[in-house]
CHARMM-style PDB file with segment names, atoms N, HN, CA, C and O in Angstrom:
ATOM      1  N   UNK     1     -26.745  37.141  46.439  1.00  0.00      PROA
ATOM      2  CA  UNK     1     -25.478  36.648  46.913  1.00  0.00      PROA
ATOM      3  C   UNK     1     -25.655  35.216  47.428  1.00  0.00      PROA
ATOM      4  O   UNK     1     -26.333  34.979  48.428  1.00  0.00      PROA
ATOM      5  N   UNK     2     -24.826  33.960  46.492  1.00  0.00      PROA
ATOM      6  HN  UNK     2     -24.275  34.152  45.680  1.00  0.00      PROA
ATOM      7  CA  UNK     2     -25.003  32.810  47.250  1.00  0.00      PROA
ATOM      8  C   UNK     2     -24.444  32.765  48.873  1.00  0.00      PROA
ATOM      9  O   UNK     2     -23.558  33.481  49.341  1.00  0.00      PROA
ATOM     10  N   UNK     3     -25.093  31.893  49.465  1.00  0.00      PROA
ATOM     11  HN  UNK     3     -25.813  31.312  49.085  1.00  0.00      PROA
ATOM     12  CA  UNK     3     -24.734  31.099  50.944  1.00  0.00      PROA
ATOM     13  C   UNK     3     -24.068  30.024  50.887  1.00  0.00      PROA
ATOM     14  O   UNK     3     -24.356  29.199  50.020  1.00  0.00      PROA
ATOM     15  N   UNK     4     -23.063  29.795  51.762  1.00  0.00      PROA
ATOM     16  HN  UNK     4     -22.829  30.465  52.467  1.00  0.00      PROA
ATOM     17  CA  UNK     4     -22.639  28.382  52.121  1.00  0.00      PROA
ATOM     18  C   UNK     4     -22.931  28.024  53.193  1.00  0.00      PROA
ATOM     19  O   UNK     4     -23.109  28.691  54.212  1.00  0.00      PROA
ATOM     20  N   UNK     5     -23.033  26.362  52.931  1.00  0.00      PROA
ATOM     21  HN  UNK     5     -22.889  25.821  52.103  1.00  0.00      PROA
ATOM     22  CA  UNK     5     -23.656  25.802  54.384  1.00  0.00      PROA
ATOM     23  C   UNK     5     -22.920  24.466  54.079  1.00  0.00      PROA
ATOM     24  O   UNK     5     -22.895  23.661  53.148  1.00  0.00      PROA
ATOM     25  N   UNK     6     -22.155  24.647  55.664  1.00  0.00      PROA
ATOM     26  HN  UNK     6     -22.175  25.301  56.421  1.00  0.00      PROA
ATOM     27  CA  UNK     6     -21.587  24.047  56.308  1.00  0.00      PROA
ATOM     28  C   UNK     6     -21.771  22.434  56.054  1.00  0.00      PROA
ATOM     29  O   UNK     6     -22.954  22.132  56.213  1.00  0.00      PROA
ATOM     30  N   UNK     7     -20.911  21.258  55.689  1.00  0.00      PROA
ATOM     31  HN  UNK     7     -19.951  21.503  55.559  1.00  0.00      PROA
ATOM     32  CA  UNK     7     -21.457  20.105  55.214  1.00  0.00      PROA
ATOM     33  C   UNK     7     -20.668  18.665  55.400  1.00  0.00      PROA
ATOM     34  O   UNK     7     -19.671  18.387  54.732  1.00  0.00      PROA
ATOM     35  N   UNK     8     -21.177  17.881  56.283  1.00  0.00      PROA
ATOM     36  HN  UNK     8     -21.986  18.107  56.825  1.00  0.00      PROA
ATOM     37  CA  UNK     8     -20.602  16.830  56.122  1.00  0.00      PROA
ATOM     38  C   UNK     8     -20.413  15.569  55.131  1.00  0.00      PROA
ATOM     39  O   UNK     8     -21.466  15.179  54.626  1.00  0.00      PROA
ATOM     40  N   UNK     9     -19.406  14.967  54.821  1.00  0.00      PROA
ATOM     41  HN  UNK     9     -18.551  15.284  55.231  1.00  0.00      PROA
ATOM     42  CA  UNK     9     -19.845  14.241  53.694  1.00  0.00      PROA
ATOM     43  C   UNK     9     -20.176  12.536  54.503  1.00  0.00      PROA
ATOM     44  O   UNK     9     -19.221  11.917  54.974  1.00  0.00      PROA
ATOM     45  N   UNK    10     -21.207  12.116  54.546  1.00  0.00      PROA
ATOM     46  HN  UNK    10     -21.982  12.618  54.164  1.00  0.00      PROA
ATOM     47  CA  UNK    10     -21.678  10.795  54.905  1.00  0.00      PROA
ATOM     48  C   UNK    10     -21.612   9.570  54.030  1.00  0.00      PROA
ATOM     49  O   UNK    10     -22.543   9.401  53.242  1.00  0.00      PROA
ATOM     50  N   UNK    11     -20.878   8.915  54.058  1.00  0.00      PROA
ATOM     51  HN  UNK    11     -20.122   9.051  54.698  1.00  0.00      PROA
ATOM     52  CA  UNK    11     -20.783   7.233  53.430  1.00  0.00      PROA
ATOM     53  C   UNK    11     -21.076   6.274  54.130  1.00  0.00      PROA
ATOM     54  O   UNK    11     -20.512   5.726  55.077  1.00  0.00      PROA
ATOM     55  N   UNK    12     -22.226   6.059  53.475  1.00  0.00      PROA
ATOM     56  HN  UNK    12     -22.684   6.504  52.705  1.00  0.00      PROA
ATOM     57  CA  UNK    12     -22.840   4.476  53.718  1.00  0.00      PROA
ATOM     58  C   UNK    12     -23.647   3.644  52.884  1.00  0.00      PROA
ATOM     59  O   UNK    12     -24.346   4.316  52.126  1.00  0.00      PROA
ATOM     60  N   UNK    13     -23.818   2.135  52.739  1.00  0.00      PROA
ATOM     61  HN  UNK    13     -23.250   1.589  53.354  1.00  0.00      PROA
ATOM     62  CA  UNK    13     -24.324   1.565  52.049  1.00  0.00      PROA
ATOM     63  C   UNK    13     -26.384   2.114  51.754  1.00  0.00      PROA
ATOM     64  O   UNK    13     -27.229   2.685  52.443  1.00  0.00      PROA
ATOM     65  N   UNK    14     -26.339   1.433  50.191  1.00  0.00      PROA
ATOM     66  HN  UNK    14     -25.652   0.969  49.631  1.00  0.00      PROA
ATOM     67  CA  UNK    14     -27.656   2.246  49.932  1.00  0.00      PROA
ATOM     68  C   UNK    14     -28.594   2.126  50.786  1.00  0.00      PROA
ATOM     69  O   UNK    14     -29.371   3.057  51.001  1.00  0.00      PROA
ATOM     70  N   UNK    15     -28.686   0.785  51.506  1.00  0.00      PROA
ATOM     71  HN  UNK    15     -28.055   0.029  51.331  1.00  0.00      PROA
ATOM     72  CA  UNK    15     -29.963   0.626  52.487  1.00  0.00      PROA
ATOM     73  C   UNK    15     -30.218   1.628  53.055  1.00  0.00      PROA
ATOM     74  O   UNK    15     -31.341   2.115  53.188  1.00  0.00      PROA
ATOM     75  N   UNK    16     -28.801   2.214  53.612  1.00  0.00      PROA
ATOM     76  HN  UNK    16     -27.889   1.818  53.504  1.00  0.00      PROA
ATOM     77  CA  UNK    16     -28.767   3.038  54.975  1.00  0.00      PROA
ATOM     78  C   UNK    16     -28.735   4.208  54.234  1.00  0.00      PROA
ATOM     79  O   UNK    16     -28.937   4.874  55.250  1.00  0.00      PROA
ATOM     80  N   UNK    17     -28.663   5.027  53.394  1.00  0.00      PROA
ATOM     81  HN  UNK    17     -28.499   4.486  52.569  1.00  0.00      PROA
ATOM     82  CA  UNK    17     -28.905   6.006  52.283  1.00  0.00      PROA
ATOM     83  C   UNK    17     -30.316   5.910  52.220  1.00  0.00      PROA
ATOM     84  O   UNK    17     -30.936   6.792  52.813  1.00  0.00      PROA
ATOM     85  N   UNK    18     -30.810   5.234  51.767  1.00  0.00      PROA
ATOM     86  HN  UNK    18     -30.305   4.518  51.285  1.00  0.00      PROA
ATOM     87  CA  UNK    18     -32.319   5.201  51.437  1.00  0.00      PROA
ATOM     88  C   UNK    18     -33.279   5.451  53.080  1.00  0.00      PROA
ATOM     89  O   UNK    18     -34.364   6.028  53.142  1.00  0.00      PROA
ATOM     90  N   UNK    19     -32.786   5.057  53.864  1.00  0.00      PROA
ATOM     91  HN  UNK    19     -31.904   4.589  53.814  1.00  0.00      PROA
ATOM     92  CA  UNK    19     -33.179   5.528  55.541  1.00  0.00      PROA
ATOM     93  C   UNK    19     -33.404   6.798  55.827  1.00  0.00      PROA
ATOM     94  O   UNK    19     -34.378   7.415  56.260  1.00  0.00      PROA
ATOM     95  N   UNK    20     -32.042   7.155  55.421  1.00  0.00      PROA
ATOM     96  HN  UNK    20     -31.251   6.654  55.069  1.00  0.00      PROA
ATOM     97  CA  UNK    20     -31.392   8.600  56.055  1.00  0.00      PROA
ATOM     98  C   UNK    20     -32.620   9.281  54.971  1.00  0.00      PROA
ATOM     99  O   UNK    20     -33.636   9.693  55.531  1.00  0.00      PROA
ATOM    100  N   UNK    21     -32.535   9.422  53.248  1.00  0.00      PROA
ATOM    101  HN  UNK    21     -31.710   9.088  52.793  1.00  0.00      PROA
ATOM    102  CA  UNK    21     -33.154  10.227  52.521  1.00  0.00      PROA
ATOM    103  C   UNK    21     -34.816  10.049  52.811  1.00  0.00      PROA
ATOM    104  O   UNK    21     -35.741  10.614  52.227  1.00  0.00      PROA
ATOM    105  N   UNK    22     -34.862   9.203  53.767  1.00  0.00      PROA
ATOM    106  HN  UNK    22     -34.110   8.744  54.241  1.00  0.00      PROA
ATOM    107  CA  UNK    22     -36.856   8.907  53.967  1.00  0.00      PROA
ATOM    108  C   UNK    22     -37.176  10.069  55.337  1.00  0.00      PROA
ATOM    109  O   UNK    22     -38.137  10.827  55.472  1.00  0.00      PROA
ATOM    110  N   UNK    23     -35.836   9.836  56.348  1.00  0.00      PROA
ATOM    111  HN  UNK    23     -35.055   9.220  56.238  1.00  0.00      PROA
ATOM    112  CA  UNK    23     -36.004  10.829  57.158  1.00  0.00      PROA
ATOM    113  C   UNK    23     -35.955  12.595  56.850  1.00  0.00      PROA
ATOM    114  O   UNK    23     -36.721  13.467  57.262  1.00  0.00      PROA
ATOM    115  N   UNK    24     -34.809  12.700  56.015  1.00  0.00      PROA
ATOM    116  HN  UNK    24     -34.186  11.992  55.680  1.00  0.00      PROA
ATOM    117  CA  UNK    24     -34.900  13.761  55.809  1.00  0.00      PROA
ATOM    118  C   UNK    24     -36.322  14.376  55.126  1.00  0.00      PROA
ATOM    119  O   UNK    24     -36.797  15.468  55.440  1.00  0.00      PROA
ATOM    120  N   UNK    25     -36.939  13.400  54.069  1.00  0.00      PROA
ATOM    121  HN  UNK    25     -36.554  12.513  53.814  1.00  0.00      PROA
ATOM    122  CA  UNK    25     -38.319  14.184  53.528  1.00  0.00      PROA
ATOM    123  C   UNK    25     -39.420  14.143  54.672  1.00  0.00      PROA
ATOM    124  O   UNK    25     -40.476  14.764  54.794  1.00  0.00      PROA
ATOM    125  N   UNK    26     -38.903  13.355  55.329  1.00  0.00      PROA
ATOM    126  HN  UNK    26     -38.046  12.851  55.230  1.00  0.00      PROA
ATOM    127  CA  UNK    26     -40.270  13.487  56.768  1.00  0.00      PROA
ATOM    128  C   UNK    26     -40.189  14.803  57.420  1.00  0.00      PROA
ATOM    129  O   UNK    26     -41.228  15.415  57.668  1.00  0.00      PROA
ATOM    130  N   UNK    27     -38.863  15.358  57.761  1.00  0.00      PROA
ATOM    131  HN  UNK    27     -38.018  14.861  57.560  1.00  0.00      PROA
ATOM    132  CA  UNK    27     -38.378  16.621  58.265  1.00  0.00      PROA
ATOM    133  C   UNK    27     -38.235  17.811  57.518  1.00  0.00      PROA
ATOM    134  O   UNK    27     -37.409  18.628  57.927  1.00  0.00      PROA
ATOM    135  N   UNK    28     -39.080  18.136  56.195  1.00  0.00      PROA
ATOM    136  HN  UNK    28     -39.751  17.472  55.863  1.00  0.00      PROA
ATOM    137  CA  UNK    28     -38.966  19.101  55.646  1.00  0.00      PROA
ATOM    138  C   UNK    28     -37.571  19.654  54.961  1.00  0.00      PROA
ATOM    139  O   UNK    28     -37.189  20.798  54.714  1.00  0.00      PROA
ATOM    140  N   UNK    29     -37.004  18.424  54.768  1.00  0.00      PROA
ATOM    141  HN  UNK    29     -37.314  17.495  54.968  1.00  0.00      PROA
ATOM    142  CA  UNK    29     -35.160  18.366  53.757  1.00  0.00      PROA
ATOM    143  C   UNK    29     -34.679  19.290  54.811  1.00  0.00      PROA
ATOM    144  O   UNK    29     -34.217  20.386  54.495  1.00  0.00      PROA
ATOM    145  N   UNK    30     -34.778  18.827  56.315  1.00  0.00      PROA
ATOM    146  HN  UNK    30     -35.153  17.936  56.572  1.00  0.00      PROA
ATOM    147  CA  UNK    30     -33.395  19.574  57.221  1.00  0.00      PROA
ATOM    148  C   UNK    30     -32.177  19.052  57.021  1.00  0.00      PROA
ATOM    149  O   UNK    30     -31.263  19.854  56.832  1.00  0.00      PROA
ATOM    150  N   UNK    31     -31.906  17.752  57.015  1.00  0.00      PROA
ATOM    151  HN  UNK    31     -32.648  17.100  57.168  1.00  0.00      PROA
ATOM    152  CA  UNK    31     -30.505  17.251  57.324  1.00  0.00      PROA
ATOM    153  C   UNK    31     -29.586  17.167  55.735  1.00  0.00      PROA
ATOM    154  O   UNK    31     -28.390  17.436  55.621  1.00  0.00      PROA
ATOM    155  N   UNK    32     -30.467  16.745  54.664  1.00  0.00      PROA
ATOM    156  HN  UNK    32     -31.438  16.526  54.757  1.00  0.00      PROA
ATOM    157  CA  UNK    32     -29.231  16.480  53.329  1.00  0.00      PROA
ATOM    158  C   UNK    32     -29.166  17.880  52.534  1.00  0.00      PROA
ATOM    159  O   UNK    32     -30.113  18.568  52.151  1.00  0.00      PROA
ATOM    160  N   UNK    33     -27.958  18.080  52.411  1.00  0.00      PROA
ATOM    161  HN  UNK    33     -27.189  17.521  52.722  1.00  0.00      PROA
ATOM    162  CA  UNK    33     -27.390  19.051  51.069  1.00  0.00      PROA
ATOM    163  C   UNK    33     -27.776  18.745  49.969  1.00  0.00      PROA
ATOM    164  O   UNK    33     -28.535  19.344  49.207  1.00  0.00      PROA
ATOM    165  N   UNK    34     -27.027  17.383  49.822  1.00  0.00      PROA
ATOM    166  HN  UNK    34     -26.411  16.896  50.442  1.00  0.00      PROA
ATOM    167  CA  UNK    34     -26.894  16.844  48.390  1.00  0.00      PROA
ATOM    168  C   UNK    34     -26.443  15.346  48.483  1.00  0.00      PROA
ATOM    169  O   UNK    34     -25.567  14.704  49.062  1.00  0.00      PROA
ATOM    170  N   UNK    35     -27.128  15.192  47.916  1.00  0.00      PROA
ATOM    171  HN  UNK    35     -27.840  15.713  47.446  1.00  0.00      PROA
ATOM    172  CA  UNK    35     -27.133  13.368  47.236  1.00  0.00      PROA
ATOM    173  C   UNK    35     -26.399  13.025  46.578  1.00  0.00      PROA
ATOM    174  O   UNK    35     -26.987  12.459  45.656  1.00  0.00      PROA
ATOM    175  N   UNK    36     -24.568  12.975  46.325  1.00  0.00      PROA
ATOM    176  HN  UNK    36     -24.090  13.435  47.074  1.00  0.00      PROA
ATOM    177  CA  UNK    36     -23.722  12.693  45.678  1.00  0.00      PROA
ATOM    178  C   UNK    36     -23.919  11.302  44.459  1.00  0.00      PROA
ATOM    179  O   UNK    36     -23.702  11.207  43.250  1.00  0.00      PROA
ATOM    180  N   UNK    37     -24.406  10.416  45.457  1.00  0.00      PROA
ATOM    181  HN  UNK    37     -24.581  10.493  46.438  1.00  0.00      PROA
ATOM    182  CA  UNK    37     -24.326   8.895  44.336  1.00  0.00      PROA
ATOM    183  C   UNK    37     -25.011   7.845  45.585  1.00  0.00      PROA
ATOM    184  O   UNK    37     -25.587   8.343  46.552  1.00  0.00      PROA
ATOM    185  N   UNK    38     -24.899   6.717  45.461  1.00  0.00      PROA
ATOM    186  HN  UNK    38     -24.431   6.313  44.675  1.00  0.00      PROA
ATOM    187  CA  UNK    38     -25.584   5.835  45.622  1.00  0.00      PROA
ATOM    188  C   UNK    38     -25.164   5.590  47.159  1.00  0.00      PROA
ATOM    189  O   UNK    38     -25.910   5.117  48.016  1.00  0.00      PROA
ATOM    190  N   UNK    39     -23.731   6.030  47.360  1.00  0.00      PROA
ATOM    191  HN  UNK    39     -23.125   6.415  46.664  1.00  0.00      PROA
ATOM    192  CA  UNK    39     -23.121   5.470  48.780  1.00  0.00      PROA
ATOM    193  C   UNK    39     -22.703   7.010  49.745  1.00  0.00      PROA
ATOM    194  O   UNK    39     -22.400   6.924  50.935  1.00  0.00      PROA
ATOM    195  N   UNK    40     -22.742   8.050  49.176  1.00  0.00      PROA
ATOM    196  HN  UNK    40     -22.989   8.120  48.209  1.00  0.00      PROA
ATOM    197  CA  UNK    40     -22.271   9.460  49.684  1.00  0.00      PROA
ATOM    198  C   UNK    40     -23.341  10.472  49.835  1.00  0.00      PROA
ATOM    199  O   UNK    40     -24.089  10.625  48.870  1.00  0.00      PROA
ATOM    200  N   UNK    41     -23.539  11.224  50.952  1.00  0.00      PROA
ATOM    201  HN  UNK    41     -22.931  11.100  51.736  1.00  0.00      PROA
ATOM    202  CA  UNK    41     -24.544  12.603  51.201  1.00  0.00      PROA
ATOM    203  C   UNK    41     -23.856  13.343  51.982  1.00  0.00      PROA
ATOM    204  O   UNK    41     -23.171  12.849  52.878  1.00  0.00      PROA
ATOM    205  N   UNK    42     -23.915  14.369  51.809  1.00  0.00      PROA
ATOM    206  HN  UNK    42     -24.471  14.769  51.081  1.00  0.00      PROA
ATOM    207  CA  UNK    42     -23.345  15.609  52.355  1.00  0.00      PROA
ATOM    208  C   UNK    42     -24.779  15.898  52.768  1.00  0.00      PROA
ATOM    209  O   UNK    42     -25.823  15.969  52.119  1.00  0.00      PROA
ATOM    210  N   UNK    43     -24.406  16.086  54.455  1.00  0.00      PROA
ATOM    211  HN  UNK    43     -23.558  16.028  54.982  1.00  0.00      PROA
ATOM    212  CA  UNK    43     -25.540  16.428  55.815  1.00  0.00      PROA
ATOM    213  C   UNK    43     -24.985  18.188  56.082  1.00  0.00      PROA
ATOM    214  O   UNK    43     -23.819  18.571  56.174  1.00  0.00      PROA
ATOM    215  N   UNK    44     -26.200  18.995  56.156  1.00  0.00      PROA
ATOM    216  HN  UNK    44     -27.147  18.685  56.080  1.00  0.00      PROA
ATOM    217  CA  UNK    44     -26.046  19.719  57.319  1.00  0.00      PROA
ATOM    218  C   UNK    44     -24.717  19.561  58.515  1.00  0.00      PROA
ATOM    219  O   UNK    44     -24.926  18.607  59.265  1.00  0.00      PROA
ATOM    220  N   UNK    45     -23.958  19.999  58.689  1.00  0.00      PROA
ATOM    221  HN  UNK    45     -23.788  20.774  58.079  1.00  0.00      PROA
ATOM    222  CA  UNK    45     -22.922  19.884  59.951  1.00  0.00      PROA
ATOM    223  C   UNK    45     -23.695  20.410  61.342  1.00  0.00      PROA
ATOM    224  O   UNK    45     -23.146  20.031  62.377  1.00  0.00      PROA
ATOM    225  N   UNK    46     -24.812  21.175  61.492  1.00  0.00      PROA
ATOM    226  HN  UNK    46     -25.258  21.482  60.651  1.00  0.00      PROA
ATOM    227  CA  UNK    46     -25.533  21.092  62.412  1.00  0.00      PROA
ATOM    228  C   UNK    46     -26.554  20.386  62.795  1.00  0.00      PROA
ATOM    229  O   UNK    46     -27.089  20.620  63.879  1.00  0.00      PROA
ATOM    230  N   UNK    47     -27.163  19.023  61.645  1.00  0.00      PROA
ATOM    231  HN  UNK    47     -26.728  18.833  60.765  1.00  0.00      PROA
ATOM    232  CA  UNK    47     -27.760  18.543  61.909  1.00  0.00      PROA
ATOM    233  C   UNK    47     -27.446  16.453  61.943  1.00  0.00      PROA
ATOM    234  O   UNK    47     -28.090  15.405  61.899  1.00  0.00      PROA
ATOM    235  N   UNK    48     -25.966  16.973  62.055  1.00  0.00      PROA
ATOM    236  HN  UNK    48     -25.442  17.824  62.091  1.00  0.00      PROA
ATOM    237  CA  UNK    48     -25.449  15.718  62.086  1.00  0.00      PROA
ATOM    238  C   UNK    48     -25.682  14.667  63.144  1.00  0.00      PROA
ATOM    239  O   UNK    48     -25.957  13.508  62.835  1.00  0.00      PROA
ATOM    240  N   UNK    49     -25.573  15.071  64.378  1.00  0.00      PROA
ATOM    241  HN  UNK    49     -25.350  16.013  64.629  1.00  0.00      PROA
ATOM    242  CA  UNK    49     -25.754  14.074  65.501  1.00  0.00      PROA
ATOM    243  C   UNK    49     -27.212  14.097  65.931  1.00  0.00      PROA
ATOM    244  O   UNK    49     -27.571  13.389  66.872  1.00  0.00      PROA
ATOM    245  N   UNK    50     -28.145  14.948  65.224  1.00  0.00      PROA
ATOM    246  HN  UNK    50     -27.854  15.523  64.459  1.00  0.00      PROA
ATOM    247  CA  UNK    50     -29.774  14.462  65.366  1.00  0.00      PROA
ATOM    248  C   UNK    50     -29.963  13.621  64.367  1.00  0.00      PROA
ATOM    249  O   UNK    50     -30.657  12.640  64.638  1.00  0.00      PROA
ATOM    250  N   UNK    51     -29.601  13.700  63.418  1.00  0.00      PROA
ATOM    251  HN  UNK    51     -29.037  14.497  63.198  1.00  0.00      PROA
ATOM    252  CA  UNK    51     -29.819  12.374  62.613  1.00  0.00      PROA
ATOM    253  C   UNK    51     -29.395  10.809  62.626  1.00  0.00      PROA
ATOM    254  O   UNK    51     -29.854   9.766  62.160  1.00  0.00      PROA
ATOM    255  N   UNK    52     -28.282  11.195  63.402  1.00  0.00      PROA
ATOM    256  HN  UNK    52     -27.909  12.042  63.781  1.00  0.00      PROA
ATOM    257  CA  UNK    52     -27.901   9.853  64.421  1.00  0.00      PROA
ATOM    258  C   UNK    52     -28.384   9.257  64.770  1.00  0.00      PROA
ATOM    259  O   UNK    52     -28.479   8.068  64.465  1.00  0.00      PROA
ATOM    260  N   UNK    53     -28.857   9.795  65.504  1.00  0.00      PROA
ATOM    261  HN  UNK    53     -28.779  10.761  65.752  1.00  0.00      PROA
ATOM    262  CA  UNK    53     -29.754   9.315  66.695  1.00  0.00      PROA
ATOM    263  C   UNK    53     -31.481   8.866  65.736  1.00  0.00      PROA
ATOM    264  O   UNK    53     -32.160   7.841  65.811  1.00  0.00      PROA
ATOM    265  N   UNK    54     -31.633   9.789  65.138  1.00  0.00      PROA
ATOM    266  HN  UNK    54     -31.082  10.621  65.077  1.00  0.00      PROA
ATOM    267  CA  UNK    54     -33.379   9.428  64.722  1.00  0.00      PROA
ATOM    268  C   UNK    54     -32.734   8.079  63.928  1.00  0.00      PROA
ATOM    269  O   UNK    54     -33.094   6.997  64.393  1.00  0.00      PROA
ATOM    270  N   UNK    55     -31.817   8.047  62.779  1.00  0.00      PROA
ATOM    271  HN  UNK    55     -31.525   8.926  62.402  1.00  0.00      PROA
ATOM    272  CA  UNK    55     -31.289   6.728  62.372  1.00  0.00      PROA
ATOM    273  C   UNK    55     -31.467   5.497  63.565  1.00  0.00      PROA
ATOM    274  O   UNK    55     -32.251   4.551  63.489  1.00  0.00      PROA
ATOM    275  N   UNK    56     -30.547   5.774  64.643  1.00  0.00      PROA
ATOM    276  HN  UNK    56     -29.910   6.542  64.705  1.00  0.00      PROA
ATOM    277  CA  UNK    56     -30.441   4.826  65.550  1.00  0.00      PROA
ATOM    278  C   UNK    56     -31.942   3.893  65.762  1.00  0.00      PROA
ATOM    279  O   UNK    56     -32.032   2.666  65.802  1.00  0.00      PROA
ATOM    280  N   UNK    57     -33.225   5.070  65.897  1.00  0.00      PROA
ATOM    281  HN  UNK    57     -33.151   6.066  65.865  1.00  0.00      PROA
ATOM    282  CA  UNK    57     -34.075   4.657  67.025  1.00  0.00      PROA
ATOM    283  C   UNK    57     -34.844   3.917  65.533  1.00  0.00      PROA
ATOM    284  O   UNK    57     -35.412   2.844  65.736  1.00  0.00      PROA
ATOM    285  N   UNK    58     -34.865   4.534  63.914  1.00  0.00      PROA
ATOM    286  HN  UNK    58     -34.404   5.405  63.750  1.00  0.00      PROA
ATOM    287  CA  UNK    58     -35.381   3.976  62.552  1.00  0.00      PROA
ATOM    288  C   UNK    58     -34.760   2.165  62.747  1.00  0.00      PROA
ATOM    289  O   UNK    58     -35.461   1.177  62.528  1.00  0.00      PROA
ATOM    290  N   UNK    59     -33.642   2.145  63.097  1.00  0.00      PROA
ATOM    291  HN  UNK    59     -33.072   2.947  63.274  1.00  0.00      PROA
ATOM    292  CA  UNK    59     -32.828   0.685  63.040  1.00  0.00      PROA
ATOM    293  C   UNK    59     -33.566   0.061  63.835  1.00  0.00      PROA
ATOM    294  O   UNK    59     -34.033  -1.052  63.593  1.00  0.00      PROA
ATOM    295  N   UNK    60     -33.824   0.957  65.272  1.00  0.00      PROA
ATOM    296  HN  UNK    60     -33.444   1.861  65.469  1.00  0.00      PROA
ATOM    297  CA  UNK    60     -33.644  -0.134  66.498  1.00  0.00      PROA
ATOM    298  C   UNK    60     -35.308  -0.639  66.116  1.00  0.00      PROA
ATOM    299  O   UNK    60     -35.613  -1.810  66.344  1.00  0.00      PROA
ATOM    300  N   UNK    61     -36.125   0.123  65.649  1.00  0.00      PROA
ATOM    301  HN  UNK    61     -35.877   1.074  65.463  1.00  0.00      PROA
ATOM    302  CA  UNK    61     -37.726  -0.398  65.373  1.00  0.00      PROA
ATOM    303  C   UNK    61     -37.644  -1.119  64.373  1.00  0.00      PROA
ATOM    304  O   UNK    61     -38.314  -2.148  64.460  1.00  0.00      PROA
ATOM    305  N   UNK    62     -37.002  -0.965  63.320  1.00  0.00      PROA
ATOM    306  HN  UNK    62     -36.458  -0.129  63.249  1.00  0.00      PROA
ATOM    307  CA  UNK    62     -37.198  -2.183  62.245  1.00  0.00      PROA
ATOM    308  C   UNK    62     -36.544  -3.328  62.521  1.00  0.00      PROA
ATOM    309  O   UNK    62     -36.670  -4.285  61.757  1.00  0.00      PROA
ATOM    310  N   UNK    63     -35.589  -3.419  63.877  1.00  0.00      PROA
ATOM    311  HN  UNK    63     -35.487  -2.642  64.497  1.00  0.00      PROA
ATOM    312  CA  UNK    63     -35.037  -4.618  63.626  1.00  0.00      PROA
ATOM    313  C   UNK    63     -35.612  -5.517  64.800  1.00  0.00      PROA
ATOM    314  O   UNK    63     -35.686  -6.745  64.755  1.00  0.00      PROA
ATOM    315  N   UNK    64     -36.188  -4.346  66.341  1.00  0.00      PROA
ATOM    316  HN  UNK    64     -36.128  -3.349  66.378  1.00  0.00      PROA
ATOM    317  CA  UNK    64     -37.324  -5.181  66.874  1.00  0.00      PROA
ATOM    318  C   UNK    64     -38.468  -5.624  66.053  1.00  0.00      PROA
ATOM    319  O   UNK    64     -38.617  -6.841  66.163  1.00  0.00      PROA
ATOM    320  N   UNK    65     -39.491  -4.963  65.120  1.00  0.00      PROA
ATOM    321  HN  UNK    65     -39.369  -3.975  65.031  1.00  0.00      PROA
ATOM    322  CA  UNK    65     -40.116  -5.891  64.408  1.00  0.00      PROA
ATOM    323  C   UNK    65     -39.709  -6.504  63.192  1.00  0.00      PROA
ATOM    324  O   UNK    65     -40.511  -7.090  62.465  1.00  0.00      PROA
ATOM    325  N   UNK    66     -38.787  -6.422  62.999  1.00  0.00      PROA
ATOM    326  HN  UNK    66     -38.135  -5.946  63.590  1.00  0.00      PROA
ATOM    327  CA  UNK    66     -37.969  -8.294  62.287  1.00  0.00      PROA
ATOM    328  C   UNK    66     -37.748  -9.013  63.336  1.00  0.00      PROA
ATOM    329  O   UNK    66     -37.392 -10.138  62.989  1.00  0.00      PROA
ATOM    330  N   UNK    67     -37.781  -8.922  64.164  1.00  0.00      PROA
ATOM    331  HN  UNK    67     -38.071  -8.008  64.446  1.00  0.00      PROA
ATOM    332  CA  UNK    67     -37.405 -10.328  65.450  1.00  0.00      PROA
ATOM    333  C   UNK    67     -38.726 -10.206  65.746  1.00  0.00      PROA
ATOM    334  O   UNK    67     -38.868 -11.326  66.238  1.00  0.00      PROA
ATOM    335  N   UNK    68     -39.791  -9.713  65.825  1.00  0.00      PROA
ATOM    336  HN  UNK    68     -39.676  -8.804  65.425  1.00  0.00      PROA
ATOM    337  CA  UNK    68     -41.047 -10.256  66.639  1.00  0.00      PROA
ATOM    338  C   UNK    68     -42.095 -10.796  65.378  1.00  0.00      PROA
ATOM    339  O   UNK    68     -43.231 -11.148  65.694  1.00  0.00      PROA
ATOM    340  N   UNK    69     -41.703 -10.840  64.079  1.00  0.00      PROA
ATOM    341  HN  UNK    69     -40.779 -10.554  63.822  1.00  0.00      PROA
ATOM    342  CA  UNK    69     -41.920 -11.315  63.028  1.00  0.00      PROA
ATOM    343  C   UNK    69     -41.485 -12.550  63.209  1.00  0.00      PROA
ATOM    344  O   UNK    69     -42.288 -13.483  63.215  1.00  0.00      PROA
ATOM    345  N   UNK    70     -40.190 -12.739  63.379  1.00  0.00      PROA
ATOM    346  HN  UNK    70     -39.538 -11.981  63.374  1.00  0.00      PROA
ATOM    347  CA  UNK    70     -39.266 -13.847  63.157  1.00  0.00      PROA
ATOM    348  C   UNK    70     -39.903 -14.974  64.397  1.00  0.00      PROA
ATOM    349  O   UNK    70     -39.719 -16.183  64.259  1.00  0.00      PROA
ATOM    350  N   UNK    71     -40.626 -14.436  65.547  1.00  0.00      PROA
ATOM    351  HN  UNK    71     -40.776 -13.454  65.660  1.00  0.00      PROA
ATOM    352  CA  UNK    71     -40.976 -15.510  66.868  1.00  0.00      PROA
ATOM    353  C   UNK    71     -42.441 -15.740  66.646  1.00  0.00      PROA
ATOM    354  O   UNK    71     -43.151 -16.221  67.529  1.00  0.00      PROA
ATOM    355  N   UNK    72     -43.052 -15.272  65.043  1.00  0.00      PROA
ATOM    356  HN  UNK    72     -42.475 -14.882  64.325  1.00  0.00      PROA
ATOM    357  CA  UNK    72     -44.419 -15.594  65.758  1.00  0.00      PROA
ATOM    358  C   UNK    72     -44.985 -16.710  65.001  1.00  0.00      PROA
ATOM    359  OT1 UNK    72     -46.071 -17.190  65.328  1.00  0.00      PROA
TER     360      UNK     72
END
């Protein structure tokens, strides 16, 4: 008997696609359903606002070391 699971659909540019799909294989494919196309993923609906956040903290480190790149 198939399951359904619960799913948000996420749009964002590929950069930020290609982020999200690096985290999810780090986490054992918790957060994506399915990989629609280049700009759309359908997340887990329970694992939506942890991926937020791990996104957030992926940004906030790559973009402190692009600025401590950028001063040296």
């Amino acid at each position: 008997m198939p399951r359904a699971i619960r799913g948000v659909l996420v749009q964002c540019d590929a950069s930020i696609k290609s982020i999200i799909v690096s985290i999810d294989n780090e986490n054992n494919h918790d957060y994506i359903i399915e990989v629609l196309d280049d700009q759309n993923i359908v997340v887990k609906e329970t694992m939506v606002q942890v991926l937020k956040i791990k996104l957030e903290e992926r940004l906030k480190n790559t973009t402190q070391r692009v600025e401590s790149d950028s001063e040296g």
